[in-house]
MARTISE-298597 format. One record per atom (N, C-alpha, C, CB): x, y, z. Coordinates in steps of 0.05 Angstrom, whole numbers, plus 5000, padded with zeros to 4 digits. Glycine has a CB too. Example, Ala and Ser with C-alpha at 12.3 -4.5 7.8 and 13.67 -1.06 7.14 Angstrom:
526448865156524649105156526449345156522649115181525749555142527349795143525850015157528249885114
REM end
This chain:
173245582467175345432481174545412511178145572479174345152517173545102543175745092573172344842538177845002559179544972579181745202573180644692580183145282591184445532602187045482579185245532641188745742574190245792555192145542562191246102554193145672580195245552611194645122610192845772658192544992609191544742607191844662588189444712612191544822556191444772534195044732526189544982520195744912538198344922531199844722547199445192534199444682572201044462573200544112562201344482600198544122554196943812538199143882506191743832530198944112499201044152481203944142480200844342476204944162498207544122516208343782521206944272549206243682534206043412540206743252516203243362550204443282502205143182468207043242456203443272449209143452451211243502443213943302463211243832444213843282480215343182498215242802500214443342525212442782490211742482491213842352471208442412483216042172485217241982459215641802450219641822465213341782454211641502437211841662407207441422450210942002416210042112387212842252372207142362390211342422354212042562333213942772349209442672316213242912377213343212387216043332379213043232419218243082378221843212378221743202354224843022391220843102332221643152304219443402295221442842284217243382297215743652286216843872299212743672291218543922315218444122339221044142348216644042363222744342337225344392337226244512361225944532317224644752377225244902387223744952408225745052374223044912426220844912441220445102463220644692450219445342467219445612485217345522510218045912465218145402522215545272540215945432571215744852545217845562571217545722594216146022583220545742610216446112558215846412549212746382546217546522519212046052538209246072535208746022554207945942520209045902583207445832605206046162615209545662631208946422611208846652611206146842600211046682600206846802570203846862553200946702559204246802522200946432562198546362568197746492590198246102570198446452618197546572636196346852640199046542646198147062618197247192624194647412606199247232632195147162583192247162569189846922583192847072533190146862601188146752618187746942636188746502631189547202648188847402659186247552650190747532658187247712625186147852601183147612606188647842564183647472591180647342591178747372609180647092592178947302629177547212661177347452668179247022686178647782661177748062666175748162649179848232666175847992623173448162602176048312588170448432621177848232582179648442566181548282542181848612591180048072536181047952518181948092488179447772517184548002483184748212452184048022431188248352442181947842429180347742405180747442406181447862376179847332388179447062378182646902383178347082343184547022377187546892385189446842408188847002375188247112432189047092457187946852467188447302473190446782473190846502490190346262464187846462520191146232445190946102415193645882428191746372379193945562420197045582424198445512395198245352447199945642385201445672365202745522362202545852364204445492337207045432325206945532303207845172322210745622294211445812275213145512267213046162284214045562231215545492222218545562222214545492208221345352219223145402230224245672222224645212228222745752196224546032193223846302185226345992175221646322222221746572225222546722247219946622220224646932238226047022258224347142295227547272240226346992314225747052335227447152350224746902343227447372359229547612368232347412389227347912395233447422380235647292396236447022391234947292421235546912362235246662356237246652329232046582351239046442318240046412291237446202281243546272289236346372254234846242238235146092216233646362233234345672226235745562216234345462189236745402234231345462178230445422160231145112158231145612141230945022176231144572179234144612161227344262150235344752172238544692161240744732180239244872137242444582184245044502210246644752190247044042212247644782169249944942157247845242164251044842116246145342156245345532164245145562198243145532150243745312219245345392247247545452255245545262261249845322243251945372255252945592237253645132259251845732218252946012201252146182215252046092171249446222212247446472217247746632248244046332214245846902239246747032269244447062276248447302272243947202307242147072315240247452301242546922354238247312300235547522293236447772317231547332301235447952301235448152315232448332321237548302302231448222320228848202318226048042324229048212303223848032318221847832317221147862288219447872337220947652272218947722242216847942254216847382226216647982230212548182235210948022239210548342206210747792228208347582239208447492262208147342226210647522283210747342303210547612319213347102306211547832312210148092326207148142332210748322311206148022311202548172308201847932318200648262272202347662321201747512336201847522362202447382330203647562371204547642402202647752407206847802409201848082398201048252402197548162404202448432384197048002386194347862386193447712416194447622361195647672425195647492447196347132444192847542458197147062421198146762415199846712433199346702388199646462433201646322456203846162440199746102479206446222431207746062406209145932432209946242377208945612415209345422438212245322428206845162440212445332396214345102394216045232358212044712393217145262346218745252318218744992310221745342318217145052292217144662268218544632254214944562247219044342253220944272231220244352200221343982232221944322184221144382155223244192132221544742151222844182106224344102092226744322089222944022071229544292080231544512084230644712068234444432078231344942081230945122059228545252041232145022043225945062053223245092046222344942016222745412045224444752004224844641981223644441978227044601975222444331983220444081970219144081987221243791962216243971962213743831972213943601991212243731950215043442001215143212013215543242040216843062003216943492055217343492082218743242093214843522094221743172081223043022086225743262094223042802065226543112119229343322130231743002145227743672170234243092128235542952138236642912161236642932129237543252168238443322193237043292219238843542192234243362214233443382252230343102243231643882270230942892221228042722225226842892204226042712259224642712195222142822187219942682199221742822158217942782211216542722227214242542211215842962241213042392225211642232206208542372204211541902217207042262184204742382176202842262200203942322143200742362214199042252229197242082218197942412241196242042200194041922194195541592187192242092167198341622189200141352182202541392188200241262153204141372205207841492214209541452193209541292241208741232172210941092164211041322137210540712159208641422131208641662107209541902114206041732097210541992088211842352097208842562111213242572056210142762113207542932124206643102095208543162154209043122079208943362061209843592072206443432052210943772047212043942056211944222040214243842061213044442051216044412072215244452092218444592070213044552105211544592120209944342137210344752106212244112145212043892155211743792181213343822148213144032200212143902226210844212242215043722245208944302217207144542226203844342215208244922204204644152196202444072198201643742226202144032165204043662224204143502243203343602270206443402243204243752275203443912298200643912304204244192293199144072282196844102283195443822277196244312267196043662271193543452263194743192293193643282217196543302313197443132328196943342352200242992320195143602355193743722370195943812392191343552378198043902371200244042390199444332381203843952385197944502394196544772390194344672371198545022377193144932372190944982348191145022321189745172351193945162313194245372293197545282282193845702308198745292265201045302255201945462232201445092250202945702241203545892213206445682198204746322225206145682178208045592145207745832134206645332120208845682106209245892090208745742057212446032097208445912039207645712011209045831984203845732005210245731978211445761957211145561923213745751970210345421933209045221906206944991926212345001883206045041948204444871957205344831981204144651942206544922002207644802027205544912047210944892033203544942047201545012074200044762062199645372080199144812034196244622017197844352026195444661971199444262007200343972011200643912041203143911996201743902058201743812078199243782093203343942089197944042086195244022103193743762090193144332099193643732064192143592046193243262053192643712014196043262062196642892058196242922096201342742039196543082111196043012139192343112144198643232160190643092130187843172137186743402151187143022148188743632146187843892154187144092139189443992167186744392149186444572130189444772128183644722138189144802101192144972095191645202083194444832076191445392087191645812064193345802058191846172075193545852034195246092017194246362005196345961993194846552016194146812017195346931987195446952046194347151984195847291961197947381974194347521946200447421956202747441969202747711983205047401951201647951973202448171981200048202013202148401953199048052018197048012037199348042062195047682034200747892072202047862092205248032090202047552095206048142111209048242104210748002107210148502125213548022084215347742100217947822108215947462080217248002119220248092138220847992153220748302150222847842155224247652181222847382169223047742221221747352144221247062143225046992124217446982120225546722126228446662117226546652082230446302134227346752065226646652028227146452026228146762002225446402011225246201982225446351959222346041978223746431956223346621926221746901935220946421900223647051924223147311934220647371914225747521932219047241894217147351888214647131892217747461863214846851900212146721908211446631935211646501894213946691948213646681985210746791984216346932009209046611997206646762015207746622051202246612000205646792067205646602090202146522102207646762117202246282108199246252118199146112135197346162101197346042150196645892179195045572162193646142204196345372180194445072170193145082209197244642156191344932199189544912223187344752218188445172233185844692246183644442238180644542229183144232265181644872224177444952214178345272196174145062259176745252173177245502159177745692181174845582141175845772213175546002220178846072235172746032239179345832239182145892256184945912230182745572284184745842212185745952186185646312183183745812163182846372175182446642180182846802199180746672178182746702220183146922242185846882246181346892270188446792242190946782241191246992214192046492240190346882192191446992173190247372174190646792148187547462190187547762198189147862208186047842211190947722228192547822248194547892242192947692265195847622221197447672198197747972179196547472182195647992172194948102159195048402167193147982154194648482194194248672200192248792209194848742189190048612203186948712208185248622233185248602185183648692237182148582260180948312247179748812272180148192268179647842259176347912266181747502285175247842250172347782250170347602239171547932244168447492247168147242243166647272212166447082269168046992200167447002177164146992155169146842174162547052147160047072148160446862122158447392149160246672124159046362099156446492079156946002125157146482060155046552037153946252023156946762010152146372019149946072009151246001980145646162004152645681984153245671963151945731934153745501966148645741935147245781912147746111898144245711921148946221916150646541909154046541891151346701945154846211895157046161888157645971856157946041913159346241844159546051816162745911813158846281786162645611809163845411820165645421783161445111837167545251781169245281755170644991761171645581753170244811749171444541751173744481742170044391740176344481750179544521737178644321723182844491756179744281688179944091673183143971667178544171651183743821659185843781643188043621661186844051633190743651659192743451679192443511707196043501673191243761719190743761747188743511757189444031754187543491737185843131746186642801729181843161736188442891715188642651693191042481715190142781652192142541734194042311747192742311765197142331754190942271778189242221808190441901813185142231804192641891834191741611840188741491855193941521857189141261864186341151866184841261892186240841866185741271908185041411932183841651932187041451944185941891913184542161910182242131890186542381901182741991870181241921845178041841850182841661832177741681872175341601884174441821904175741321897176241941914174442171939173242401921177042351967175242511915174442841897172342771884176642991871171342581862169442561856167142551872169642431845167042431905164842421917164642731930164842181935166742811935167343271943164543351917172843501925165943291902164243501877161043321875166443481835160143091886157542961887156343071904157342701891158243081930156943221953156043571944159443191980158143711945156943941928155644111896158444021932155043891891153943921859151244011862153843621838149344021876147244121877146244401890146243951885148944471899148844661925150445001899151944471964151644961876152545161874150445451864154545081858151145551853148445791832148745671803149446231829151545631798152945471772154745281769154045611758155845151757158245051761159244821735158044921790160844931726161844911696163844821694161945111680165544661679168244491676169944751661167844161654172444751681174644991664176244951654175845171675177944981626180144921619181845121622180144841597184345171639185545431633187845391621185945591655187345611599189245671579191845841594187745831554191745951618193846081620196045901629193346291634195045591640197545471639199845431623197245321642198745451593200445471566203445661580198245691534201945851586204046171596206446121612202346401618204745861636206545821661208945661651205045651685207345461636210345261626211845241608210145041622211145571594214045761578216045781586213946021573214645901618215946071633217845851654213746291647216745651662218545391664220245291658218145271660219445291626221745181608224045301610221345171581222745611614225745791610228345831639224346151603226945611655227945631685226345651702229545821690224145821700222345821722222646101732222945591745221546201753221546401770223346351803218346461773222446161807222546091838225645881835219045881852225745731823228845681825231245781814229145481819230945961802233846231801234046341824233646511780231846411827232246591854232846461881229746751860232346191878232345971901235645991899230545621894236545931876238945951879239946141880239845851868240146401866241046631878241546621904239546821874239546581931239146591953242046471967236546461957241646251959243545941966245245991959243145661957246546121937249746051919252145951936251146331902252346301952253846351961255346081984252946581968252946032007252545782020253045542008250345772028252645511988252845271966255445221964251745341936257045391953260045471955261445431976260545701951260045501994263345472025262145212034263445792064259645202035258944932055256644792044258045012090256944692017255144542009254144332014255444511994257244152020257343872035254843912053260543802054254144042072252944022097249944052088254044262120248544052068245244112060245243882042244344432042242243782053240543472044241843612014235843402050243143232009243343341969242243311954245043291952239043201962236543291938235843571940233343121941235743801963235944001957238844121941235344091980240844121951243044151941242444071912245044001955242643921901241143741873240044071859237443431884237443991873235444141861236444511862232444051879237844621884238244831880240744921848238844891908242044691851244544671830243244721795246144311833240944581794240344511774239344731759238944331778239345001774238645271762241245401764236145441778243345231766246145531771246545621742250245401785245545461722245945591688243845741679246045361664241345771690239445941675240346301680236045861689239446281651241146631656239346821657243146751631240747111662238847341673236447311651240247671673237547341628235047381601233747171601235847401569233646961617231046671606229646811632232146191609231446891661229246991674227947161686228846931682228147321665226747661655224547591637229147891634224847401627223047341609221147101620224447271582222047041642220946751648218147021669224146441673218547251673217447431692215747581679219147591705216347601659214847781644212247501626217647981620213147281621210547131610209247151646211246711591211047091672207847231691207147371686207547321716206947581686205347811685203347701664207048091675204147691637202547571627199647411633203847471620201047221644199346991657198147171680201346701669197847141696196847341720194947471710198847541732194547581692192247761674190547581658193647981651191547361648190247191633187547121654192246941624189846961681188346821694186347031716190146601708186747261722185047381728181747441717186447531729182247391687179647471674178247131679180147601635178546931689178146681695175346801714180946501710176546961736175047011756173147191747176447081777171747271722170247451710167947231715171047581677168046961703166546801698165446661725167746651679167146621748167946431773169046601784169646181772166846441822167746651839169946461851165346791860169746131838172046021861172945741841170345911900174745701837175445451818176445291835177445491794175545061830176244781843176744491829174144741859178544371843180144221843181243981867181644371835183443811865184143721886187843851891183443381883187743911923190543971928192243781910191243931960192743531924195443441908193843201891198443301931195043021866193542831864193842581875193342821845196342541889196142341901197742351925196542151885196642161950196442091973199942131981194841781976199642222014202042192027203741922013201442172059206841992003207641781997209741632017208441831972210541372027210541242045214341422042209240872041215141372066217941402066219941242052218541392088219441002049220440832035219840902002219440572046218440991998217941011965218641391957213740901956219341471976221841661966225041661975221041931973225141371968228141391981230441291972228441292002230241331946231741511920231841691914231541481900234341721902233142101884230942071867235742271858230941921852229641881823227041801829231141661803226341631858223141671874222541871884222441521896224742041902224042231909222942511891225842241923224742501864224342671845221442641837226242621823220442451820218242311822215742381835219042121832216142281858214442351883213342701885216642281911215742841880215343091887214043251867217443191894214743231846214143291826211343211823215843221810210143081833206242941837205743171862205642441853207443141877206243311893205843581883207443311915207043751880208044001869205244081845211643941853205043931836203943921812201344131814203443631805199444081827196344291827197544531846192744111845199044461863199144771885200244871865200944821917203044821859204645071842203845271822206544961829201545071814200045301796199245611809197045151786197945661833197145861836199846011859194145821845201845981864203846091874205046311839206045811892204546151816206146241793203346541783206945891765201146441793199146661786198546851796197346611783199846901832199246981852196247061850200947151859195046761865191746791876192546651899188746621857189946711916189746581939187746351938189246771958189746071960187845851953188545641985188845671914185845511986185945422011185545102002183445572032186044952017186244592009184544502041190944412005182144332036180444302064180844052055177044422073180243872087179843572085177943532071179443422109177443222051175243142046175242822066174943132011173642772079173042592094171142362087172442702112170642232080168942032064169141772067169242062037171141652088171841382094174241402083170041152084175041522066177841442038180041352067179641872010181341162060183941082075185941232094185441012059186741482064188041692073187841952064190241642073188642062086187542442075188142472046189642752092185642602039185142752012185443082015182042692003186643151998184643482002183143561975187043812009181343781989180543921965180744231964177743851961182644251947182844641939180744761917186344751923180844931939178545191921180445481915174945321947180545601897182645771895180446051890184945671868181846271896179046531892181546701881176746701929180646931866181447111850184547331869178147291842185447371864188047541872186747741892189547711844187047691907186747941927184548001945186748171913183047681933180047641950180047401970177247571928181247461981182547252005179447202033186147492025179047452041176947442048174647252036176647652048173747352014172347251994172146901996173747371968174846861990175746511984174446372009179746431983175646532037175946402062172546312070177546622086171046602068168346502067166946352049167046672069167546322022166546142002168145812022167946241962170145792031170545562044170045432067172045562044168345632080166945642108164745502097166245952125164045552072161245392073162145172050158045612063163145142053163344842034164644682054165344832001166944772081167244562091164744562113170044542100162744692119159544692131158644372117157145022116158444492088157244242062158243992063157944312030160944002072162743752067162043502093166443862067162143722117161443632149164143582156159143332157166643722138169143692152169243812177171043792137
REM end
């Protein structure tokens, strides 16, 4: 970083404030006096030789719902502002960040509640996608990716629950983590699903991914060491994760896997059978929307009126699944989770494309029955590995294509490390 924490941050500031752009809809909340505070005085630290690592002086953004001591956390929802009390606290992530020396500039918008792929919010805008305004960004994690691909900070911690770091990163042309869940603590993050919440950083290069997600993490950040892909055995997702590619993704991924086809040690077409497992466990309700609603009921009840009613919709639509479909809908995980672990006996990294098709325009989710639609394409490849808990990252593929593509590589449960450097060198390979 060439220019001073303090310089960076206010070109970040600037951009948030500019009405030509995006800055008031990605960017709910904006701390621009606390950061003028922290930059400075991680430009101190720096310029003495006492820097605390790769993140001092970083400029940040958190997603809307993680608690900040003195703040009501609104999760892109007006009925939750005007309910909620204020944090009594900082999350842990925005603690170990601090403490890293990050400069959190701004709270991003999100879809309500963290509920759909699309990063559409009725209440405060949805910010438009950069690579085209008039398209969503994706979501829920929507104006953490806007942020970042409209160079308001470096870094944007989200959170992923069926794809909300990947998708967004993937329809706005950035990079998105999803960590194994137990990787990160989520205290003070607001739920979704108390069992596939992860949280991860989108950003514009694997290393600034990783070195958020150490910090996260708890660990010291160190630079990631790229292994020669010819050390790397590659697993080609088969089946409906590629059979709806519209034309856009349909034509890039194929040139991702041309570009890296010569570079692996192996690389073999995979069918996985443990999806059979997942969409038992679906049928029977799912995992993540009982509990979505569990979460919500109560709120649902006094002040429903006041929440977007395709969430509302969608949270309703689980108020009948009962304890026994999802006890059982938990137990085929487990299942699955073991299945798909022995995947990684064979492969050190399986690949695929994030979503299969392109940011969809605002206008062509704007129905329920488009929007349903829509989301449901989106949703489709991330959700898989939130239901397996692995960790998986989605990088730009760049190739001329019109509009952002991504491509996810997913690595085994608990080898997060592992994944991040197998993705250091493929986005090396790619020249993302």
């Amino acid at each position: 970083m060439t220019a001073s924490s303090r310089d960076r941050l206010e070109q970040a500031l600037s951009k948030i404030a500019d009405p030509a752009g995006e800055g008031a809809r990605a960017c709910l909340t904006v701390y621009a006096d606390e950061a003028r505070k922290a930059a400075d005085a991680a430009d101190t630290r720096i310029k003495s030789g006492s820097s605390r690592g790769p993140l001092d002086g970083a400029i940040l953004t958190i997603k809307d719902l993680f608690d900040v001591k003195g703040e009501v956390t609104r999760a892109g929802s007006k009925v939750l502002a005007s309910r909620g009390k204020p944090a009594e606290a900082d999350a842990v992530i925005v603690q170990r960040l601090r403490e890293a020396g990050a400069v959190i500039a701004a709270k991003t918008n999100m879809t309500e509640f963290a509920y759909s792929g699309l990063g559409a919010n009725p209440h405060f805008g949805t910010p438009g996608n950069p690579a085209d305004r008039k398209r969503v960004p994706g979501g829920s994690s929507s104006g953490a990716a806007v942020a970042v691909g409209d160079g308001i900070g470096e870094i944007a911690i989200g959170t992923d629950t069926g794809g909300s770091t990947r998708i967004p990163a993937a329809f706005c042309g950035v990079t998105g983590f999803k960590p194994t869940v137990k990787r990160v603590p989520r205290a003070g993050a607001f739920p979704l699903s108390f069992t596939l919440d992860s949280i991860g950083p989108i950003a514009l290069s694997v290393a600034d991914c990783a070195n958020a997600d150490a910090v996260m993490a708890g660990e010291t950040p160190s630079p990631l060491v790229a292994p020669s892909l010819k050390d790397v055995r590659a697993g080609f997702v088969q089946g409906y994760p590629i059979d709806g590619l519209d034309e856009i993704v349909g034509k890039a991924y194929p040139q991702a896997l041309a570009k890296l086809s010569s570079h692996w040690k192996s690389g073999a077409d995979v069918t996985l059978s443990a999806l059979d497992i997942m969409h038992t466990a679906n049928e029977r309700g799912g995992v993540a929307p009982p509990e979505a609603f569990a979460i919500h009921r109560t709120l649902l009840a006094e002040a429903g009126e006041g929440v977007d009613p395709t969430v509302r919709a969608r949270l309703l639509r689980s108020e009948k699944v009962s304890a026994a479909d999802y006890i059982l809908a938990m137990q085929d995980r487990i299942r699955g989770i073991a299945q798909m672990d022995a995947v990684f006996d064979q492969v050190d990294v399986l690949v695929m494309p994030t979503v299969q098709i392109v940011a969809p325009t605002m206008d062509e989710i704007s129905t329920p029955e488009s929007f349903v639609k829509r989301n449901v394409q989106a949703l489709m490849n991330t959700s898989i590995w939130n239901f397996f808990d692995v960790c998986a990252i989605s990088l730009p593929i760049r190739f001329g294509n019109a509009l952002p593509v991504g491509l996810m590589l997913v690595g085994r449960h608990g080898e997060d490390r592992k994944l991040l450097a197998i993705a250091a060198a493929v986005e090396k390979m790619l020249g993302t």
